[in-house]
N, C-alpha and C positions, 0 to 999 in steps of 0.2 A: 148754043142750041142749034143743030141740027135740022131742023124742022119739027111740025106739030104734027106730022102725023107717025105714028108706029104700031109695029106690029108686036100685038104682043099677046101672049095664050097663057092659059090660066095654071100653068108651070114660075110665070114667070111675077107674080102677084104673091103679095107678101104682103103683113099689115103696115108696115113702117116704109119700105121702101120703094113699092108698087102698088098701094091699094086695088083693088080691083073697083071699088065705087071712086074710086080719082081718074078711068079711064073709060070715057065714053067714043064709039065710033073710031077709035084708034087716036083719039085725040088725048094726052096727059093734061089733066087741069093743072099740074106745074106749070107744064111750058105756054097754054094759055095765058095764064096770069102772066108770067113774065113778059111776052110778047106785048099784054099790053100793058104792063108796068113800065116799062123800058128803065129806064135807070130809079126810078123809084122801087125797083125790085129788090132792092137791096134793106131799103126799109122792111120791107115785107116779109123777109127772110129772119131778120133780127126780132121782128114781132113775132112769130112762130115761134122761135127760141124761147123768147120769155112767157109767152104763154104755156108752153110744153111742158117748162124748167117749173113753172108757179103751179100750175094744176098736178102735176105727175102725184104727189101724195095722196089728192083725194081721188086717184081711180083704182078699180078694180086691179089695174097693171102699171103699178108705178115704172116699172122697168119700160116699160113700152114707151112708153112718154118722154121719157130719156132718151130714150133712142131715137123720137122722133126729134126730139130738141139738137138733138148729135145732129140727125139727119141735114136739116136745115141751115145749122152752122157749119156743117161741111161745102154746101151748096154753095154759102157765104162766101168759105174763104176762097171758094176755086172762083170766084168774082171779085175778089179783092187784089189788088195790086200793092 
């Protein structure tokens, strides 16, 4: 992480990858959380996955929900040693 804060304009907001209700003030509610997860972040990540991966059937856009479950298991492994 970089830092919490960034710039970001409404080009760069997408449902899965930059919500636009996940960034308030320039601040990413990821990198919040993480900051103060610290290493319990990791937990948090894996939890997101299985909720994404369990609910994705019963939404309007199953595909979405996968992709958010993708998302976070990506996040994962680029923490994973």
């Amino acid at each position: 992480m970089s830092g919490l804060i960034k710039d970001t304009t409404p080009e760069d907001w997408d449902a899965v990858n930059r919500p636009e209700h996940y960034n308030s003030a320039g601040v990413e509610c990821i990198d919040y959380i993480e900051q103060q997860l610290g290493e319990d972040f990791k937990a948090y990540l894996l939890g997101n996955c299985m909720k994404y991966i369990h609910r994705h059937k019963y939404k309007n856009s199953p595909k979405q929900d996968l992709e958010k479950a993708s998302w976070y298991l990506d996040r994962l492994i680029e923490l994973t040693d």
